[in-house]
C-alpha positions as CSV (number, residue, x, y, z in Angstrom):
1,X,0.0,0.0,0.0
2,X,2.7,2.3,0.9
3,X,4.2,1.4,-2.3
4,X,0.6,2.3,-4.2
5,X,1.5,6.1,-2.4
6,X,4.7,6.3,-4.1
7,X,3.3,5.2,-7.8
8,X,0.9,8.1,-7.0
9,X,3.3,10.5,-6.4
10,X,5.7,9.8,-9.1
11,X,3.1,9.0,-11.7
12,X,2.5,12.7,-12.7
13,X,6.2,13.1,-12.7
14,X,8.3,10.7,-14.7
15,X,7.3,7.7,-16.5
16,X,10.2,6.0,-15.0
17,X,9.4,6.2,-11.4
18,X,5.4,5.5,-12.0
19,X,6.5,2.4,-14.2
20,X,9.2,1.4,-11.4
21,X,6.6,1.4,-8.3
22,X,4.2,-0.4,-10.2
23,X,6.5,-2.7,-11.3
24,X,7.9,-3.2,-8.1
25,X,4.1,-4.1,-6.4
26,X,4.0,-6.6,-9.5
27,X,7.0,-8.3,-8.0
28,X,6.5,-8.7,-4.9
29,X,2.9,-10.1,-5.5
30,X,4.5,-12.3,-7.4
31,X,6.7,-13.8,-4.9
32,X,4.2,-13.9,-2.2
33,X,1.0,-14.0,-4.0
34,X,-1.7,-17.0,-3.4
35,X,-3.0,-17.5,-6.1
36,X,-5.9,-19.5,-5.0
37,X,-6.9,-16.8,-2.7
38,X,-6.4,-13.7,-4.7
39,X,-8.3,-15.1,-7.3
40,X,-11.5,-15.4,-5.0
41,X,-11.4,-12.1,-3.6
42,X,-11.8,-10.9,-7.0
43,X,-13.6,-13.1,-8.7
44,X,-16.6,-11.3,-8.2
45,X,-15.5,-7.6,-9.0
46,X,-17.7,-6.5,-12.3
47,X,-14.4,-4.8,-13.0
48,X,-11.9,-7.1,-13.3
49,X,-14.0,-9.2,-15.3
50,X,-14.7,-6.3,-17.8
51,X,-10.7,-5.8,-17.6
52,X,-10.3,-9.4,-18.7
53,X,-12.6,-10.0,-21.1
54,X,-11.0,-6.2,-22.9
55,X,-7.6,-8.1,-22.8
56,X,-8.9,-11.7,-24.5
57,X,-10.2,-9.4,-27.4
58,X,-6.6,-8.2,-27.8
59,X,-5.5,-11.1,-27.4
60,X,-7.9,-13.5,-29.4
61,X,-8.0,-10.2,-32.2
62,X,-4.2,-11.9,-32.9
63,X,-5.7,-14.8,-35.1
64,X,-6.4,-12.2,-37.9
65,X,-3.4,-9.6,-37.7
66,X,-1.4,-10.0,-40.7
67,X,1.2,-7.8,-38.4
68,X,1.8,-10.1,-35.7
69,X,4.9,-7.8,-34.6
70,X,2.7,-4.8,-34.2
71,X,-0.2,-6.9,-32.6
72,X,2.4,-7.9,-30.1
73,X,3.3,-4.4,-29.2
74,X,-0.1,-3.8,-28.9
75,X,-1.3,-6.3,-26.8
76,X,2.0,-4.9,-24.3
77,X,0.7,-2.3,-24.6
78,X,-2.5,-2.5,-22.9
79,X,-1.3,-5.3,-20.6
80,X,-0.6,-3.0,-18.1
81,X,-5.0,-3.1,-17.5
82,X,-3.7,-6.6,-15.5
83,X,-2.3,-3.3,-12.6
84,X,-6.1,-3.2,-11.8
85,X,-6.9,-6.7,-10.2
86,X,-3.1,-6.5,-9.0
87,X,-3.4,-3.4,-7.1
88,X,-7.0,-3.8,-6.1
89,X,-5.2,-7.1,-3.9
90,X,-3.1,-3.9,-1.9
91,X,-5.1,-1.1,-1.7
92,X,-6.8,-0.2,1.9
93,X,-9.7,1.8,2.1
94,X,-7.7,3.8,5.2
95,X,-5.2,4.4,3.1
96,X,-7.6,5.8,-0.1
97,X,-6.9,9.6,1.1
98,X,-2.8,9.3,1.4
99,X,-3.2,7.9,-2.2
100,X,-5.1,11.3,-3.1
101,X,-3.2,13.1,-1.5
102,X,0.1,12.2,-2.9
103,X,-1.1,12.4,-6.0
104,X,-2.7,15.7,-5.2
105,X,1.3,16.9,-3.9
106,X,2.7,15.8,-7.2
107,X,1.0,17.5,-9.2
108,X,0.7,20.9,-6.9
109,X,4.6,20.5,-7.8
110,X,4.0,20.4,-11.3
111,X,1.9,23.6,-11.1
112,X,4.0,25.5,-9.1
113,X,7.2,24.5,-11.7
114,X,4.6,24.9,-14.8
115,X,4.1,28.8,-13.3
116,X,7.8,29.1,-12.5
117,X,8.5,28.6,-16.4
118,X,5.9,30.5,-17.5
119,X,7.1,33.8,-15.5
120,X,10.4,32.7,-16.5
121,X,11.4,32.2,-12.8
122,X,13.1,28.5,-13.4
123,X,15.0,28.1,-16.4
124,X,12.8,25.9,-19.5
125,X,13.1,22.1,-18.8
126,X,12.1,19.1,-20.7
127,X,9.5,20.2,-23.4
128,X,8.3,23.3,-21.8
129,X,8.2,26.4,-23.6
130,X,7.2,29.9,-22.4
131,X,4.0,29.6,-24.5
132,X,3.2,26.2,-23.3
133,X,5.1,25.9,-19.7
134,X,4.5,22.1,-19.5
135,X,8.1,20.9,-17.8
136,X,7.6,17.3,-17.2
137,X,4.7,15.5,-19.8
138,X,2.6,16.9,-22.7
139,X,-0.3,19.4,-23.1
140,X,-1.9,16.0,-24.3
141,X,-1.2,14.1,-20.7
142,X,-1.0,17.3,-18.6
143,X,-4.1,18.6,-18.6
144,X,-6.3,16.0,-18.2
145,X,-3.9,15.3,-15.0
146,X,-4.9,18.6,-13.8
147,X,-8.7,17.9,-14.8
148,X,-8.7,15.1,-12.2
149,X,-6.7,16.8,-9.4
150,X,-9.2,19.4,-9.7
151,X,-12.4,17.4,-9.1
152,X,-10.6,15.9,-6.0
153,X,-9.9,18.7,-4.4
154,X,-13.3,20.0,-5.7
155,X,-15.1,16.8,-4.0
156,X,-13.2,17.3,-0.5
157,X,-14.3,21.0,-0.7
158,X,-18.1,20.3,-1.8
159,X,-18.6,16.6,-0.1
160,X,-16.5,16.3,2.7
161,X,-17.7,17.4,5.7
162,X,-15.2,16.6,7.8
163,X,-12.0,18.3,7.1
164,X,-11.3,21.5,8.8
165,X,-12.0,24.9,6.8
166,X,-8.3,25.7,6.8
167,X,-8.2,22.8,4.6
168,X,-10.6,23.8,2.7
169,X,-9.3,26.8,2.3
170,X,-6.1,25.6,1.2
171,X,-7.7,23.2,-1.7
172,X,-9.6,26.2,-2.8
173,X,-7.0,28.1,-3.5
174,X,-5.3,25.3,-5.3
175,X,-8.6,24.7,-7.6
176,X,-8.4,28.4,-8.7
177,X,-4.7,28.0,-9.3
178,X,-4.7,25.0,-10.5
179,X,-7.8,26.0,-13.3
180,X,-5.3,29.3,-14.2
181,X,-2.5,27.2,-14.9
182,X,-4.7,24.9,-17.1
183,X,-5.7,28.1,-19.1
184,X,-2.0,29.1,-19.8
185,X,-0.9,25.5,-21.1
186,X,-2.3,24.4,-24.8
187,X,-4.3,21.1,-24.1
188,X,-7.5,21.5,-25.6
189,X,-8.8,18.1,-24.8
190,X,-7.6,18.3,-20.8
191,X,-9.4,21.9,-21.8
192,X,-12.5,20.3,-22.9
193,X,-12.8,17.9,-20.2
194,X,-12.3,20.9,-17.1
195,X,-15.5,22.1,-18.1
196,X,-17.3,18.9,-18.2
197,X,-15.4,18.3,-15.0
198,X,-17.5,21.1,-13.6
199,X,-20.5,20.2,-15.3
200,X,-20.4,16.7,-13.1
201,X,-19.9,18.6,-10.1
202,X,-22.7,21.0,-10.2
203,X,-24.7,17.9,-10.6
204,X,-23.2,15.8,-8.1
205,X,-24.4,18.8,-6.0
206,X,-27.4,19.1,-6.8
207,X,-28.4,15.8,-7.5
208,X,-32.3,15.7,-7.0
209,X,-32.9,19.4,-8.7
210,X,-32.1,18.7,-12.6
211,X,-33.7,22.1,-13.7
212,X,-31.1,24.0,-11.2
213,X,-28.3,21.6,-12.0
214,X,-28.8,22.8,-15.5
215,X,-28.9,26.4,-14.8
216,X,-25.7,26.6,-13.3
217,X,-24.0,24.6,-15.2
218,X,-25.0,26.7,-18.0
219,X,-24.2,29.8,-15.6
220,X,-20.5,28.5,-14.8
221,X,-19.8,27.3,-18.0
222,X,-20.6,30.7,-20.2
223,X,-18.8,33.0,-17.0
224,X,-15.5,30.4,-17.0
225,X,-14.7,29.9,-20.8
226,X,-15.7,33.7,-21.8
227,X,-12.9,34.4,-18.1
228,X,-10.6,32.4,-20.0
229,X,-10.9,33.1,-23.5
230,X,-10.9,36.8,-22.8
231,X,-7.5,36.8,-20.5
232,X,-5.6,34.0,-22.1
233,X,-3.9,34.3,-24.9
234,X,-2.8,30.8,-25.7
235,X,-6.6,29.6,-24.9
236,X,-8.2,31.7,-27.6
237,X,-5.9,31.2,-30.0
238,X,-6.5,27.2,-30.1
239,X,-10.2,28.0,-29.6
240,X,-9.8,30.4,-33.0
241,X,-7.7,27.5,-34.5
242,X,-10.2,25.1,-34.2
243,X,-13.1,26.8,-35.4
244,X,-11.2,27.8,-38.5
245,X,-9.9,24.3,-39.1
246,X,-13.0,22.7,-38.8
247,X,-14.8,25.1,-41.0
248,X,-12.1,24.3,-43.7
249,X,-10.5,21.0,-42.6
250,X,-9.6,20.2,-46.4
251,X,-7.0,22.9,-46.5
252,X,-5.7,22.2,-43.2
253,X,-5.2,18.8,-43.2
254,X,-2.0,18.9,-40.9
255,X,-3.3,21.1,-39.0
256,X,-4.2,19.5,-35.0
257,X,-8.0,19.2,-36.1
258,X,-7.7,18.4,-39.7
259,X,-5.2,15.5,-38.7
260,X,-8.0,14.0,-36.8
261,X,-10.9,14.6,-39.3
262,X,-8.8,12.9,-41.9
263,X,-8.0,10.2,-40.2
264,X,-10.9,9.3,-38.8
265,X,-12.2,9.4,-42.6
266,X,-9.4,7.4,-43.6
267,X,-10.1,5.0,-40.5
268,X,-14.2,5.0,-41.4
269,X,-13.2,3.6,-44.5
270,X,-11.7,0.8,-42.6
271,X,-14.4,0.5,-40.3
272,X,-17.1,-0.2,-43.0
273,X,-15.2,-3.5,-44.3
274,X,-14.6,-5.1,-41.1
275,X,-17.3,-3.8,-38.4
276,X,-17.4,-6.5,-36.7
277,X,-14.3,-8.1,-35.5
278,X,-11.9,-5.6,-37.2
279,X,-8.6,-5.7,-39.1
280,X,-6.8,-7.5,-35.9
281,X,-5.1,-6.4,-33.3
282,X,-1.6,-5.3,-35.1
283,X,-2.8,-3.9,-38.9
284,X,-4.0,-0.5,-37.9
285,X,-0.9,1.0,-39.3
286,X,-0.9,-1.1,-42.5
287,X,-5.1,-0.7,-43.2
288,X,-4.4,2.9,-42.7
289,X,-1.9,3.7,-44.7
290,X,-4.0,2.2,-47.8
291,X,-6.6,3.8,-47.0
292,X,-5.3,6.7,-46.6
293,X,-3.7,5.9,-50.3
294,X,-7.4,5.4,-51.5
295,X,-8.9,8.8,-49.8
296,X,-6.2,10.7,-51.2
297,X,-6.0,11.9,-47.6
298,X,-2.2,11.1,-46.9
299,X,-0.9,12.5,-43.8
300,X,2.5,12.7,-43.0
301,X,2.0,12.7,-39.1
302,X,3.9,9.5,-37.7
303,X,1.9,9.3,-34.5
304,X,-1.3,9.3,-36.6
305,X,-0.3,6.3,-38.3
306,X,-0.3,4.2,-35.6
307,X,-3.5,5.8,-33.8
308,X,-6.2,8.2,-35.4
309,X,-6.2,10.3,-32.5
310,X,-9.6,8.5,-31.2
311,X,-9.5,5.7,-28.9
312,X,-13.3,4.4,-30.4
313,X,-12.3,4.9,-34.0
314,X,-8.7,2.8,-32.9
315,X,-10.7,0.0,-30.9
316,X,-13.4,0.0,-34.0
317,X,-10.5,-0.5,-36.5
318,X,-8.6,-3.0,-35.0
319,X,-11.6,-5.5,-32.9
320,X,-14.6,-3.9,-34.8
321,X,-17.6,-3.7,-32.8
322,X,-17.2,-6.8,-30.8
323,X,-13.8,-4.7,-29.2
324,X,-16.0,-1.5,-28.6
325,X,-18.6,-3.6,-26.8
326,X,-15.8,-5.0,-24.6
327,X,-13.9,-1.2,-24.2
328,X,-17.9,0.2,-23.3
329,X,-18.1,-2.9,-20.5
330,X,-15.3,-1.6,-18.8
331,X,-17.2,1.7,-17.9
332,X,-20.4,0.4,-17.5
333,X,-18.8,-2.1,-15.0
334,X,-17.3,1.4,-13.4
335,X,-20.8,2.9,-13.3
336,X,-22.5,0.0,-12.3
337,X,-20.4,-0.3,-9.1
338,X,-20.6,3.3,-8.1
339,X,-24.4,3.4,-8.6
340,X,-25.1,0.7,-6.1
341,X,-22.3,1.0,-3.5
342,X,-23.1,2.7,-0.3
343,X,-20.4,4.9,-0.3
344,X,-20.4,8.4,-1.2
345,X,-17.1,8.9,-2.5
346,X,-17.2,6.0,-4.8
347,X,-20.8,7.5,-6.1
348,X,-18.9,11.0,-6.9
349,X,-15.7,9.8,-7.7
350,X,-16.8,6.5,-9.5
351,X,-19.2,8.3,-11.8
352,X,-17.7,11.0,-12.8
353,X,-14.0,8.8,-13.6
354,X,-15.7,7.2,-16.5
355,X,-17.8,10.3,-17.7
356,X,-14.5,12.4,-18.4
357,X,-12.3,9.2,-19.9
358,X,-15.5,8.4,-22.1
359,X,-15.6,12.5,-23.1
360,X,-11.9,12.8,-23.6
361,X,-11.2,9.4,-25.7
362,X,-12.6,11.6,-28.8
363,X,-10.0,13.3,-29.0
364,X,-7.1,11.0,-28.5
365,X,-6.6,7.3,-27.6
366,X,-6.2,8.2,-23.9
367,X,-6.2,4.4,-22.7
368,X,-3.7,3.4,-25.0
369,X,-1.6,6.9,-23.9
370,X,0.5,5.2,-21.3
371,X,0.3,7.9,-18.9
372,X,-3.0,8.6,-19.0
373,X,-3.8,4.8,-18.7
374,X,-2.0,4.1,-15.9
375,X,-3.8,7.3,-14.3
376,X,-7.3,5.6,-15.2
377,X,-6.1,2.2,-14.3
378,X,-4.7,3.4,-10.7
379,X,-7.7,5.4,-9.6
380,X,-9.8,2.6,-10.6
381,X,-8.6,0.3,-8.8
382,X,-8.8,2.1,-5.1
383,X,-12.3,2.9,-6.4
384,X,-13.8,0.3,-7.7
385,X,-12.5,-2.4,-5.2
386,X,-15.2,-4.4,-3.2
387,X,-13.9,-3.6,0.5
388,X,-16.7,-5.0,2.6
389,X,-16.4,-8.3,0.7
390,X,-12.5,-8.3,0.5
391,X,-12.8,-8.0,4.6
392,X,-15.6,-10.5,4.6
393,X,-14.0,-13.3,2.3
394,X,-10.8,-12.8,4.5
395,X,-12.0,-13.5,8.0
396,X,-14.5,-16.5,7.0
397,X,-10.7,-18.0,5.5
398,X,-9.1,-17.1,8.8
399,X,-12.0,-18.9,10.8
């Protein structure tokens, strides 16, 4: 578990040191695991079984790739989903808030070094630049980071009741920093999902009054994004760039939204021959590089070659509609569980997890984006885990 703290912390900071911890808790299950036992005190979580039955697609998908080497890499890919039952085995629900919180300080550090850059207080590191002051990921990763340390600190200022209002305070002041430094960094998806980020909240708290939810979402939303677009330079400028490339897509098809039009339409193509089991689980590059030959929509992007920038149209073209039932099973599991557990954190938190990954994915293939997975995968699994009967399975074995 203490291990599970330090995954959270580093996670936001370095690929290494989130791969190493996990890695690490992998390990050492291994050597003392019982298997016998672990498998029956998860046998039962909706969960894992979605998680399992989203690998065998990958892995049965394999039969029909004509590039097993890329199938291969694919499957590796998304193996690390298997982190969910394995850290759902470790997780205590005493321990849930030092998870938060460490993930909370990691990324308060990444702020506080994003604003250094950006008033040119630290020196540029990594990627960042003084237009996008992003030292340690992407605008791609980053902001959707910041999207979910946001609604945590927004759910322990709105829903719990028992920490003191110094604390409060305190994770107030972060939210309002931590939506200014969003605003000043160019990820239009993360962007994107902050607002439906407070659109869930204003109806997590007002859950019985739909007309009022409604109002003040609309209220928040129009007073935020016009706050934003009007004081931040970088903001309006991708706001402006996307209208004007989606009003004209054919003459910007390199352009950031025309890339993603045009593949999709490249992918569609795709799509429409094999609905429903797809091309396999390693020919997305190969099927889309024809097609893109038959569109006459070539596009010279490497990374959109092997993944349109759309984790539905990517699951559609490789498994067809058989692998978007199984992706969709994994969040209806997730909804499913917080619906009927008794607990309100895993009613705010495990609703609104899915809502933003499902929002989000249409933009970019955030699942198979390794950081942004192993976000979703590690949240998930101190969410979604079954405590009450974890704790009952375990004492009916000690008796």
């Amino acid at each position: 578990s203490y291990l599970l703290m330090l995954t959270a912390f580093f996670l936001p900071l370095t690929v290494f040191g989130g791969n190493l911890f996990a890695v690490l808790i992998f390990l050492l299950w291994l050597v003392k695991a019982d298997f016998k036992t672990d498998f029956y005190r998860l046998k039962d979580n909706k969960l894992v079984i979605a998680v399992l039955l989203y690998l065998l697609v990958h892995v049965v998908a394999l039969l029909w790739t004509a590039d097993i080497e890329s199938g291969l890499w694919t499957l590796k890919k998304q193996l690390k989903f298997l982190f969910i039952p394995i850290f759902m085995l470790f997780v205590k629900r005493e321990h849930v808030k030092y998870y938060i919180l460490a993930f909370l300080a990691s990324m308060s550090l990444s702020e506080i070094w994003s604003y250094g850059i950006f008033f040119e207080l630290l020196p540029l590191y990594g990627g960042a630049t003084l237009i996008d002051p992003i030292p340690l990921m992407s605008h791609i990763t980053y902001n959707p980071f910041l999207t979910i340390a946001i609604y945590f600190l927004s759910y322990y200022v709105l829903f719990d009741h028992s920490i003191s209002k110094l604390k409060k305070f305190t994770y107030g002041f972060f939210i309002i920093t931590m939506s200014i430094n969003m605003f000043i960094t160019g990820g239009r998806a993360g962007q994107v999902m902050y607002f439906a980020m407070l659109v869930v909240l204003i109806f997590q708290y007002f859950p019985k009054n739909a007309f009022k939810a409604s109002s003040a979402s609309l209220f928040v939303l129009v007073i935020t994004s016009s706050t934003f677009y009007l004081n931040s330079k970088i903001f309006s400028d991708r706001v402006d760039s996307a209208v004007t490339e989606l009003s004209d897509y054919k003459n910007h098809t390199h352009s950031s939204t025309g890339m993603r039009i045009s593949s999709a339409i490249n992918s569609w193509s795709i799509i429409k021959e094999h609905p429903v089991i797809g091309v396999g689980t390693g020919d997305y590059k190969n099927e889309f590089i024809k097609a893109s030959i038959k569109n006459n929509l070539k596009l010279e992007d490497k990374l959109v070659i092997h993944n349109p920038h759309n984790m539905y149209v990517l699951i559609l073209v490789q498994f067809g509609l058989l692998g978007l039932a199984a992706m969709l099973y994994l969040f209806y599991a997730q909804i499913k569980i917080a619906i009927n557990s008794n607990e309100e954190f895993v009613k705010k938190i495990g609703i609104a997890l899915p809502l933003l990954y499902l929002l989000i994915m249409l933009s970019d293939s955030y699942l198979m984006v390794h950081m942004t997975g192993l976000l979703f995968i590690f949240i998930s699994s101190f969410v979604y885990k079954d405590y009450e009967a974890d704790k009952q399975y375990r004492l009916k074995k000690t008796e």
